[in-house]
TIZA-73808 format. One line per 10 residues: number of its first residue (from 1); their letters; for each residue x, y, z of C-alpha. Coordinates in steps of 0.05 Angstrom, whole numbers, plus 5000, padded with zeros to 4 digits. Layout:
! residues N
NUM> a> X:Y:Z; ... $
END
This chain:
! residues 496
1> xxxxxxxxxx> 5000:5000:5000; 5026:5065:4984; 4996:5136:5011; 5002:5202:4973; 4966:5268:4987; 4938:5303:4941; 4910:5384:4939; 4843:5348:4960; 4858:5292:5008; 4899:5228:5011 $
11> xxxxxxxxxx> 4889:5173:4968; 4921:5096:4974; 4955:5061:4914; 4985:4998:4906; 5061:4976:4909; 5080:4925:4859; 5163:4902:4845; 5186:4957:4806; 5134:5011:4806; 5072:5040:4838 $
21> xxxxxxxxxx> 4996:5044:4811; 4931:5091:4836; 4879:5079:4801; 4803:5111:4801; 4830:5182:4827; 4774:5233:4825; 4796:5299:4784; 4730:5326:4779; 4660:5316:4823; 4605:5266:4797 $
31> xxxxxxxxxx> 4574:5304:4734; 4508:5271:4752; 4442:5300:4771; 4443:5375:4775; 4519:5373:4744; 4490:5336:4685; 4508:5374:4623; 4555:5418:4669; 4621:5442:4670; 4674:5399:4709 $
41> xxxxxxxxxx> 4665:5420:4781; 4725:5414:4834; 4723:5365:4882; 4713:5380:4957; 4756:5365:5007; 4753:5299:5037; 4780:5276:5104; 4814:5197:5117; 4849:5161:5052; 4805:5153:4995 $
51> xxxxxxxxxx> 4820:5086:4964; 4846:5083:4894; 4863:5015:4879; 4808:4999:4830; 4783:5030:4767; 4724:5070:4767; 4666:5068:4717; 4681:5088:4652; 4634:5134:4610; 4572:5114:4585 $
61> xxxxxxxxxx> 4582:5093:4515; 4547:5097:4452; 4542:5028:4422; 4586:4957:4445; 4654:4957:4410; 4693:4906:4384; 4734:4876:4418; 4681:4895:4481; 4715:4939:4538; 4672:4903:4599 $
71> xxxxxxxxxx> 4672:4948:4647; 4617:4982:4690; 4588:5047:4648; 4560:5103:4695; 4551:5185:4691; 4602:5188:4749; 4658:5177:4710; 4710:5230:4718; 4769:5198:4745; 4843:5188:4724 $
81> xxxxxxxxxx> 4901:5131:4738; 4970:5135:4752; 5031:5094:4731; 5086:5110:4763; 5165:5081:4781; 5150:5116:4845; 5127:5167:4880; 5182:5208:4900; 5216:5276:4878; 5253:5262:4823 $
91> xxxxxxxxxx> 5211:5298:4770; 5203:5255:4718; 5167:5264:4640; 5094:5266:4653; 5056:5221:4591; 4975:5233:4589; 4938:5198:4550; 4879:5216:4510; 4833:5159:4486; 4800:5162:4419 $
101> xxxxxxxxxx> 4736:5127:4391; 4700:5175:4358; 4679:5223:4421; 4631:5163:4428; 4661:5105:4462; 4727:5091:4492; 4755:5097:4565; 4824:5104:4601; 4826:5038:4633; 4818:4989:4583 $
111> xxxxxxxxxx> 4864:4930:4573; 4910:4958:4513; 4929:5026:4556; 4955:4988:4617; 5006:5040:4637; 5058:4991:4673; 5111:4979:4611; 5109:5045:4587; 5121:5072:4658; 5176:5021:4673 $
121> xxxxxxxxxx> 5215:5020:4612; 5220:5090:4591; 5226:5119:4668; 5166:5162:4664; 5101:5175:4703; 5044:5149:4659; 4961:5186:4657; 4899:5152:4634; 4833:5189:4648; 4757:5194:4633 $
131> xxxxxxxxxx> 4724:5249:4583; 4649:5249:4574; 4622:5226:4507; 4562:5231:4457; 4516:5285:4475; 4539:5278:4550; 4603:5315:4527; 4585:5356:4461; 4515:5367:4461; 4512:5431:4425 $
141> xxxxxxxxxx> 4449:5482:4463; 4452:5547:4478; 4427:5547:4553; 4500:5487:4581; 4565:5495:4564; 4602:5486:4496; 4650:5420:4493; 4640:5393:4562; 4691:5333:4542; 4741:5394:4520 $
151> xxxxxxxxxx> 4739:5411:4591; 4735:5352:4626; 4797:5343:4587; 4825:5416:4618; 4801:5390:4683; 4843:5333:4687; 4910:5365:4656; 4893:5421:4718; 4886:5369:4770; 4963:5331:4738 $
161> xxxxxxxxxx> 4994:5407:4743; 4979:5422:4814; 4987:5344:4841; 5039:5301:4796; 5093:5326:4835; 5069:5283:4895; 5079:5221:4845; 5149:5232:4819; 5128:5270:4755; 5154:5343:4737 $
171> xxxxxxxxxx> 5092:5385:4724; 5132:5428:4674; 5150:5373:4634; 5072:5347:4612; 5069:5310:4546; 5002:5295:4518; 4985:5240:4471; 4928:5204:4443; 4900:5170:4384; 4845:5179:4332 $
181> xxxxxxxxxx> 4783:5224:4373; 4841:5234:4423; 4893:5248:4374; 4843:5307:4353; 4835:5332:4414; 4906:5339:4415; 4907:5382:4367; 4842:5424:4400; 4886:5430:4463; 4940:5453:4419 $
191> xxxxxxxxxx> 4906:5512:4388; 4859:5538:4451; 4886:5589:4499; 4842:5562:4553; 4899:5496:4552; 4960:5547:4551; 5014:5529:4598; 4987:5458:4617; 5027:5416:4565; 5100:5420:4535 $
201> xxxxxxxxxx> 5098:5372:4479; 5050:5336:4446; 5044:5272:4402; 4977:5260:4355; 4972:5193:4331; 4919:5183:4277; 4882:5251:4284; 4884:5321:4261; 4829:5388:4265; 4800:5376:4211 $
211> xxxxxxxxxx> 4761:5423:4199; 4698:5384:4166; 4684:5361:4237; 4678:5419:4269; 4621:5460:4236; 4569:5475:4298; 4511:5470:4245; 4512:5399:4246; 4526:5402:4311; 4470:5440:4329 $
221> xxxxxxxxxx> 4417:5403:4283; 4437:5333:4320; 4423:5371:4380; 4355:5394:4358; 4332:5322:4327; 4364:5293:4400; 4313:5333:4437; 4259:5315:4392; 4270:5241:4395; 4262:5253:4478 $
231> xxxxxxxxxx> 4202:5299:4465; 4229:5368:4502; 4214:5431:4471; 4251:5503:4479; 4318:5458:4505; 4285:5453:4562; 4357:5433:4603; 4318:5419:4665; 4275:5369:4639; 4331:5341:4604 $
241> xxxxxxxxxx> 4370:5329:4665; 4314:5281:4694; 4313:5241:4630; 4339:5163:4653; 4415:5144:4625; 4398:5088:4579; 4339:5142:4538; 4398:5185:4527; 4434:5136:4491; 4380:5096:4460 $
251> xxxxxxxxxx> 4356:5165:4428; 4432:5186:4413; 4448:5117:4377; 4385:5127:4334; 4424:5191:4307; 4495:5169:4305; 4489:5096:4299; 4557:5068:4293; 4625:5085:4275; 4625:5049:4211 $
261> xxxxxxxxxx> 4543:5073:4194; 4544:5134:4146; 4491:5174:4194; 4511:5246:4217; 4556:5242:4278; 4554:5312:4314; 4559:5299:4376; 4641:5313:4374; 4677:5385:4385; 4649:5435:4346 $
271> xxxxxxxxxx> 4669:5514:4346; 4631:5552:4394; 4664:5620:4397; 4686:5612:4464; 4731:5550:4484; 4742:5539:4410; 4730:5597:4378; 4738:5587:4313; 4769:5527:4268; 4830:5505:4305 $
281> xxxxxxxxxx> 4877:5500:4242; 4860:5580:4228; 4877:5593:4303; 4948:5549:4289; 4962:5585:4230; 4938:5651:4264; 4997:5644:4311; 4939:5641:4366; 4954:5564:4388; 5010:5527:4446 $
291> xxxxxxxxxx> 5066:5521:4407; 5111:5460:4433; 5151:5407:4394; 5106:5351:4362; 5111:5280:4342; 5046:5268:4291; 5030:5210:4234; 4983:5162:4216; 4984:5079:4199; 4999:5060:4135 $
301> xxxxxxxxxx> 4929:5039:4118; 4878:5064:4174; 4811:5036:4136; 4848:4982:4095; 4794:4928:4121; 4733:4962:4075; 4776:4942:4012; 4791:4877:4046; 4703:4868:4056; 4697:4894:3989 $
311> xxxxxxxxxx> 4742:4838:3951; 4712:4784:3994; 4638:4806:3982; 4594:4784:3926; 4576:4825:3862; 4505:4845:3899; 4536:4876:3964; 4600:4907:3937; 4549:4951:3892; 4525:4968:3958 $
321> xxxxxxxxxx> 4581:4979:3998; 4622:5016:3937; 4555:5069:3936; 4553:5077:4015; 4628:5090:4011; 4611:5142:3951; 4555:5176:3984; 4607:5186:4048; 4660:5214:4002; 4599:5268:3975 $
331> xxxxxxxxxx> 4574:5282:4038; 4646:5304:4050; 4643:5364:4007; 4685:5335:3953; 4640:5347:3888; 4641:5293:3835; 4684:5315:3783; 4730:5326:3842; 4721:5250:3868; 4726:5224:3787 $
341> xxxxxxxxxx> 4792:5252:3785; 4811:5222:3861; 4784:5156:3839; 4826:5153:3778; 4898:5189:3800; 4882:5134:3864; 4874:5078:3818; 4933:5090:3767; 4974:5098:3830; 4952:5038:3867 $
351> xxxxxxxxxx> 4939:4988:3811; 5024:4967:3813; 5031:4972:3895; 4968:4923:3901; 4956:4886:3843; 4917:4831:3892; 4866:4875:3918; 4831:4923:3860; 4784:4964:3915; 4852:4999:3951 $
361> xxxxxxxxxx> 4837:5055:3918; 4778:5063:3950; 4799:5058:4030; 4863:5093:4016; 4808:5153:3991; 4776:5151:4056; 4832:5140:4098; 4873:5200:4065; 4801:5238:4069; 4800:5221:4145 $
371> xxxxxxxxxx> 4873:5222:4160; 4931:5231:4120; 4919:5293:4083; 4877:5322:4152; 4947:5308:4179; 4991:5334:4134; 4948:5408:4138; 4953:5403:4210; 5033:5398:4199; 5029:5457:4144 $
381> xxxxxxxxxx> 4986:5496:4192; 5034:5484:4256; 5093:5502:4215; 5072:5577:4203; 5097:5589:4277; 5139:5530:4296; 5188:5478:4260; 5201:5428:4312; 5152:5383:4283; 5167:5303:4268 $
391> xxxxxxxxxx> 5124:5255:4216; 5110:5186:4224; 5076:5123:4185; 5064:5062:4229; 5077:5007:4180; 5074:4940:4208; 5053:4885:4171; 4996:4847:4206; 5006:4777:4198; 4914:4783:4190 $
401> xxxxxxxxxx> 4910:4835:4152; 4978:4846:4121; 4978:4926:4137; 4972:4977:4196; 4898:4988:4210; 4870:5044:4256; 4892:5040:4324; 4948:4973:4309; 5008:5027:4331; 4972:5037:4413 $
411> xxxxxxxxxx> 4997:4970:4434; 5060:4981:4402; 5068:5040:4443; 5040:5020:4513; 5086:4957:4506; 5023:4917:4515; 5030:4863:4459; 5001:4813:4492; 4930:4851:4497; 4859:4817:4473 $
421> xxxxxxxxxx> 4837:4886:4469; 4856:4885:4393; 4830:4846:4330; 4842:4771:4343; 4912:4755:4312; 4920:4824:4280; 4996:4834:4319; 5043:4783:4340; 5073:4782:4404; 5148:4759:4387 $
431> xxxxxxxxxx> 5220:4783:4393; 5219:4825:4316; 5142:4857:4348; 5170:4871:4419; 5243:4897:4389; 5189:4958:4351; 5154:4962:4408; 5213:4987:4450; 5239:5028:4397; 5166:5057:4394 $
441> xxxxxxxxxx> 5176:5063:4470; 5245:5092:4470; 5223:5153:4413; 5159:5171:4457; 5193:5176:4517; 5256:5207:4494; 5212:5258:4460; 5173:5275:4535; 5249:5272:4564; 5276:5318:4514 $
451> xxxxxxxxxx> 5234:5346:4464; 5258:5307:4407; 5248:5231:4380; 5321:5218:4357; 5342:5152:4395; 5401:5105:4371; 5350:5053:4342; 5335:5090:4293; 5360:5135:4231; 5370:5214:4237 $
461> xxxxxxxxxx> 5298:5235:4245; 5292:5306:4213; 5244:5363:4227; 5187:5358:4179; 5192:5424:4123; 5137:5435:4063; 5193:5412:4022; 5238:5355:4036; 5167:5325:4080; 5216:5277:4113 $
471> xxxxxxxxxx> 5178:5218:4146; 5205:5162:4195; 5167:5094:4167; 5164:5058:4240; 5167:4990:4209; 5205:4933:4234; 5263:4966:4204; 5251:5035:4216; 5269:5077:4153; 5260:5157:4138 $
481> xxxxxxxxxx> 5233:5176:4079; 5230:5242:4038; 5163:5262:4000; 5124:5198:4015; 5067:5181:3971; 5067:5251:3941; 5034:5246:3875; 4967:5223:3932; 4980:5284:3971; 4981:5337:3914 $
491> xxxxxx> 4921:5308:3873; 4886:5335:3947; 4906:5413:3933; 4845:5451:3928; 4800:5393:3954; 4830:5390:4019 $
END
């Protein structure tokens, strides 16, 4: 048993061999009842040792994912967990972790973030924490607060600045980090005043600010066909507070559906004038956003599996599939002339690197739609005002699916190989997969030790400049590359 105090009380964590664990730490009071559809409130003072040995609930979430998470969902969610060597003064690199899934599902406890590795091998004190999602978090109305999970996300960096010092962390040395919706709001935190001062380098994984996710009129018409669904009229907030848990997200799924359904999904950050005040790439390239050193990139084929479903379906539901995926592109804003010429510069490209599979063309579209080129502006827009900025492409070869899908990198970089939190027999744990994993390990914390991701593993990684583009393929032989794939990146000018 280990005891720590904290601003608010004293909590009790665990002692294993060669590091300690607290887990279920309250950063914020229950957001239930009256604080439903409130901003974070501080907690109150509490008197004994509040046991955090356990994980808390995690937020409610929007539909069951695959693989499930299986752990108690509940409003009172707001909690964060701790990794670290020990708690002491030494000051170590602070890692927090932001979860993606969409701003729908996901939570900071589950299997494939287990903090232990990380926190043991690269000597650093490791953060996992709850956001609310779905309308709980980004339910746009005029009468609550805009981007509740944006500041539950604030909250918790607040509650690591004034209290990681009691765990062996240096609160001026706070890296954040986080993957697809959390790789995104990586980028929000990087471009809002209201996060100034809270974080000194950042790593986005799969994410970018977009800015086709962002408009609040999409936003704000999910939030008026949410209220109708529930019957409330005027946004009446009061009678929305007394609505039970599980009609919130039965009437929220019958919006959003899925991840992979092509309904409107606008229950995610949106600009709101205030906490984000306008489109997060303008404030970058403003000169108006936190300006720290940055590791960003992407997998080398985030939605490979649709051509993968396409080339195993028959003639009758590829027709299907192939319009669903065109009618997504549309809905995008790309006009069709626009997508013609995509389709074909895509196909050309692609016919030579994957002669097997004829429907690449169309999942490297809507991965480069979702990520890649989202990515690459975010880099463009960063490097009016900074240049310490360093590229990536996650490129191991799944011995299931033969590329890196969305999210394949996260156990590569938590050192947790061995997870069933993943696709069944999508990454091998053996010596070639654990030798990337550490050199995975030994970039991200050398980069939250020192600001950059050079490490004797691997080649001279060089600052990424609108020319030379220089990317580090994290492969099982890690490689840097100059201009990768750029005939697929300029074909995008004007569209994207």
């Amino acid at each position: 048993m280990v005891i720590v105090s904290t601003t608010k009380g004293k909590i009790k964590g665990v002692q294993e061999a060669n590091y300690q664990f607290f887990f279920g730490i309250p950063y914020a009071k229950p957001p239930i009842g009256e604080l439903r559809f409130r901003e974070p409130h501080e907690m109150d003072i509490w008197d004994g040792i509040k046991d955090t040995t356990k994980f808390k609930p995690i937020p409610p979430q929007a539909y069951p994912e695959d693989p499930p998470i299986n752990q108690e969902e509940s409003e009172d969610c707001l909690y964060l967990n701790i990794w670290t060597p020990l708690a002491d003064d030494n000051k170590r690199p602070v890692m927090f972790w932001i979860y993606g899934g969409g701003f729908l599902i996901g939570a900071g406890s589950r299997p494939r973030l287990d903090g232990k590795r990380l926190c043991v091998y690269g000597n650093v004190v490791v953060i996992t924490f709850n956001y609310r999602l779905g309308v709980l978090g980004f339910l746009n109305l005029s009468n609550i607060p805009a981007n509740i999970g944006i500041l539950d996300q604030i909250a918790a960096l607040n509650w690591v600045r004034k209290n990681i010092k009691n765990f062996g962390g240096d609160p001026n040395n706070i890296t954040i980090f986080g993957e697809s919706a959390g790789g995104m709001s990586v980028a929000i935190l990087l471009s809002i005043q209201k996060a100034s001062g809270l974080f000194h380098k950042a790593i986005i994984q799969s994410g970018a600010a977009n800015p086709r996710m962002f408009e609040p009129e999409e936003s704000r018409k999910g939030a008026k066909e949410f209220l109708s669904k529930l019957n409330i009229e005027n946004e009446n907030i009061e009678e929305l507070k007394k609505i039970p848990l599980k009609m919130i997200i039965e009437a929220q799924y019958k919006i959003t559906g899925t991840f992979l359904d092509s309904k409107i999904k606008p229950f995610r950050p949106f600009v709101d004038g205030t906490i984000i005040p306008e489109q997060p790439i303008e404030l970058l390239r403003k000169g108006k956003g936190n300006y720290v050193p940055i590791i960003i990139g992407y997998n080398s084929e985030e939605l490979g599996v649709l051509a993968d479903i396409l080339k195993d379906s028959n003639k009758l539901k590829r027709k299907i599939i192939q319009k669903a995926m065109y009618s997504r592109l549309l809905k995008s804003k790309i006009n069709k002339t626009e997508l013609d010429e995509l389709i074909e510069i895509y196909k050309t490209e692609l016919r030579t690197r994957h002669p097997d599979n004829p429907y690449k063309y169309l999942s490297y579209i809507l991965s480069d739609l979702m990520f890649r080129i989202p990515i690459i502006r975010q880099i463009e827009a960063q490097l009016s005002n900074q240049s310490d900025i360093y590229n990536y492409i996650f490129e191991y070869k799944s011995p299931k699916f033969g590329y890196a899908m969305h999210t394949f990198e996260i156990p590569f970089v938590f050192g947790t190989l061995d997870t069933t939190d993943i696709a069944e027999g999508a990454i091998e744990d053996n010596e070639e997969t654990r030798s990337l994993s550490n050199t995975i390990m030994d970039i991200w914390t050398n980069f939250a030790r020192t600001g950059t991701p050079n490490h004797q593993n691997i080649p001279k990684w060089i600052p990424y400049d609108n020319n030379r583009r220089s990317t580090m393929i994290l492969g099982i032989n890690p490689r840097l590359e100059i201009t990768p794939l750029d005939n697929l990146r300029k074909v995008w000018e004007g569209i994207l």
